[in-house]
Structure formats: structure tokens, C-alpha cells
N, C-alpha and C positions, 0 to 999 in steps of 0.2 A: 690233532693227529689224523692221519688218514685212514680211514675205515679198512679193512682186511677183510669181513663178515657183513654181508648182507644177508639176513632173515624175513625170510616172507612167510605171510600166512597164506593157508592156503583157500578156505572157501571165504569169500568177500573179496579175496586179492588176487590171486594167480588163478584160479576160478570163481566163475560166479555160481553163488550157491545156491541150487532149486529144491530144501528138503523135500516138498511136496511131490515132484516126481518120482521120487524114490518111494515116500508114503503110498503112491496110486500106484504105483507097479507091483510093492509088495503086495500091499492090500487088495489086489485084483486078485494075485497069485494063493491068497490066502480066503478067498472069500469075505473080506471086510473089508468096512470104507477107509477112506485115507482117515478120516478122524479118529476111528479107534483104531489102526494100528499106531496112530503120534501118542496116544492117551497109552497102548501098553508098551511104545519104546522111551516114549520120554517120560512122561507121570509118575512112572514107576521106576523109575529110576537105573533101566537098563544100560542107555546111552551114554549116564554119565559113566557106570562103574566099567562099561568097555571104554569108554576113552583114557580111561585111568589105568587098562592094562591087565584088569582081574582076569580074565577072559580069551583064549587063541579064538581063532579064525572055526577051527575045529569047537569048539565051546560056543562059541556064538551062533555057529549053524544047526550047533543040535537045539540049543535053545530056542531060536526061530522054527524048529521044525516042531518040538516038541508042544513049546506053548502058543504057537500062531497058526501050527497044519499045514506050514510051508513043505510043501513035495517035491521042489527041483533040486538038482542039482547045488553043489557049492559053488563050483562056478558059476551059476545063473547067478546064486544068489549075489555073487563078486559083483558080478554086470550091474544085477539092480541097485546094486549099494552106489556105484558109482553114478548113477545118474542123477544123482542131487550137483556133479559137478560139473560147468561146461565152462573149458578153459579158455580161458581171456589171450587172444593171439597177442594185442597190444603190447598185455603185461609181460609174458612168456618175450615178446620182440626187445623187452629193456632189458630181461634177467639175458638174455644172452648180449647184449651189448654192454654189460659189467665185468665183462674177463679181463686182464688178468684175477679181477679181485674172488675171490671164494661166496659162493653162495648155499642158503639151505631154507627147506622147508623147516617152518616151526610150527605144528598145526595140533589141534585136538580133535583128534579121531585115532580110530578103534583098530588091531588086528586084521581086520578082515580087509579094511579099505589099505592097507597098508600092504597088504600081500597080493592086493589083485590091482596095484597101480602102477608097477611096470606094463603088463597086456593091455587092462585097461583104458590106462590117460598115460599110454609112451612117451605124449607130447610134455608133459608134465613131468612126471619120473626124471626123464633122460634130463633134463634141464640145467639140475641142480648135484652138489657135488656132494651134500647132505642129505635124508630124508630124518628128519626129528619129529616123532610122533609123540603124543605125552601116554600112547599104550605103551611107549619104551621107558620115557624118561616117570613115570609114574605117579605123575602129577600135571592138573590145567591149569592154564593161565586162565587168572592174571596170579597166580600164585609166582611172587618172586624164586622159589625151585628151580618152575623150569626155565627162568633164563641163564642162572647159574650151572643150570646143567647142564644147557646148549652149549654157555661158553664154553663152558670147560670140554666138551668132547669135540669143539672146533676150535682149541687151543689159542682161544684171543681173551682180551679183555673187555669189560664193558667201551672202554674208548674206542676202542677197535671196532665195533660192531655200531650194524644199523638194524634196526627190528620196524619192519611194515605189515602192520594189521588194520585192521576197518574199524573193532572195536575203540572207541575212547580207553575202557579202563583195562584194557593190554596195554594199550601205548602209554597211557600214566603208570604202569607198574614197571614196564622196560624202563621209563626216564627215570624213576627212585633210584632204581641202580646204575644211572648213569652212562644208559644205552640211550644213542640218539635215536629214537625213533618216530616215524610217521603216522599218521594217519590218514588211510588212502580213501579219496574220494571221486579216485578215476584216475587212468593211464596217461591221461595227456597233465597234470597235476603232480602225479606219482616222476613222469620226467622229469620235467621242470626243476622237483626238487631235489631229485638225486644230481642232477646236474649242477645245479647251485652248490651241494654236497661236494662232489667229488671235482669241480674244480680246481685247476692247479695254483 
């Protein structure tokens, strides 16, 4: 059957992902180094429970301001959050030679990145006809969840869809459910086999 839904991830695939940038920007901004601001957003388990949705944009900055002595702005802090992503022209140059077919982000990240990626990463946003975050859908991959709850809110079925993530065990968890999907290990790769794919 011919695919309908193309889902991309977004840091590894459609950008490439620099946490560390974001760690030295904040941590500048905070008076600490990039390792212990990783050690109090990831160790402690902030990260994951924003990407699961617990948390707005507004709740996330009080909390960066309260427990890290972040003083900017929510907008700055927008800007810093996004520079862990610098967006792949290549990739972005396939996603729009896919029209007619329906495309969406399917990513794990947080509110905050999610309300400051229109201004942000335009080139990104405007791309896709979706944004599927798992702050929405309320649950990460590779939990089988959220591809059941993509589908369904892009009204296809698993044969109908294609899911392209960098990880191995997303892309073993979309194929359980009988979603074709890839594993990208570059633009010129990532053609190749969408082409092969969507072939007439």
C-alpha cells in the first residue's frame, strides 16, 4: 500500500542535535558549567517528566529560574532551548519534495521547545503539516503509545505510514506495529530509500 504519513523525528533527523550548546548557554546564563546544569536537567529527572507533558512553558521557566537562578527572559530562555537544534537543509529539501503525501513531526521534547518553534526554527515548523510532541501525546518513544496516537490523530493506519528516527529501538518499536520504518543515517541514504519506497 502506498504510504499517506511520513513521520520524522526531529533531533538526529530533520536537525542535527547539539545538547551541549544549550547546556553552555544555559549554564553560562546560570553561573554553572555545562556538566552540572546536564546532571540537574537530566539526573534528576526533569527532562524526561517535561517531555512527557507534566509541565507548560510557563512551569518550566519558573522552574529553571527558581532552582537554576536563571534571570532572562522566557523568550531568551525559548532561543537557548533551541540551540541544541541546527536544521539539516538536505533533510528539510526531501520533507518538501514528499507533497502530495502528509507529513509530521513525531519528536520527544518539552512545551517550551514546542511554543518557541514557529519564531524560532520557521524553517522547521512551517515544513510539516503536523507537530506531534510526546508533551501532547503523553508519552516517549519507543513506547508503542505514541505511535498509536500519532496515527490516530493523522487518521492513517500503521500501513499507511512511514516513521524515520536515528534511534534503533524507535524504529524496532514502529516496525512491531507494522509501521515501515527507517533508520536515518544521513540525507543522501534517507533518499535513496524513500525513493525506493514510494516508487510507482
Amino acid at each position: 500500500m502506498q504510504p499517506k504519513v511520513i513521520f520524522f523525528d526531529l533531533g538526529g533527523v530533520v536537525c542535527r542535535f547539539h545538547p551541549q550548546r544549550r547546556l553552555a548557554a544555559l549554564g553560562e546564563a546560570c553561573g554553572v558549567s555545562a556538566d552540572q546544569m546536564e546532571s540537574v536537567l537530566y539526573t534528576s529527572g526533569l527532562i524526561e517528566r517535561w517531555d512527557l507533558g507534566l509541565d507548560s512553558s510557563a512551569e518550566i521557566y519558573r522552574t529553571v529560574r527558581e532552582r537554576l537562578g536563571y534571570r532572562g527572559s522566557l523568550a531568551a530562555l525559548q532561543e537557548v532551548w533551541c540551540r541544541a537544534f541546527e536544521p539539516d537543509p538536505q533533510v528539510l529539501e526531501l520533507v518538501n519534495g514528499l507533497r502530495p503525501l502528509r507529513t509530521a513531526l513525531l519528536t520527544d521534547n518539552d512545551h517550551l521547545l514546542l511554543d518557541a518553534l514557529p519564531e524560532a526554527l520557521p524553517q522547521v515548523g512551517s515544513r510539516f503539516d503536523a507537530l506531534l510532541f510526546s508533551c501532547q501525546l503523553g508519552v516517549i518513544k519507543p513506547d508503542p503509545v505514541v505511535f498509536t496516537r500519532a496515527l490516530d490523530l493523522m487518521g492513517c493506519t500503521p500501513d499507511e505510514a512511514v516513521f524515520i528516527d536515528d534511534k534503533a529501538a524507535n524504529v524496532a518499536a514502529a516496525q512491531e506495529l507494522g509501521i515501515t520504518a527507517i533508520q536515518f543515517s544521513g540525507a543522501g541514504e534517507l533518499g535513496a530509500a524513500l525513493d525506493e519506497l514510494l516508487a510507482p
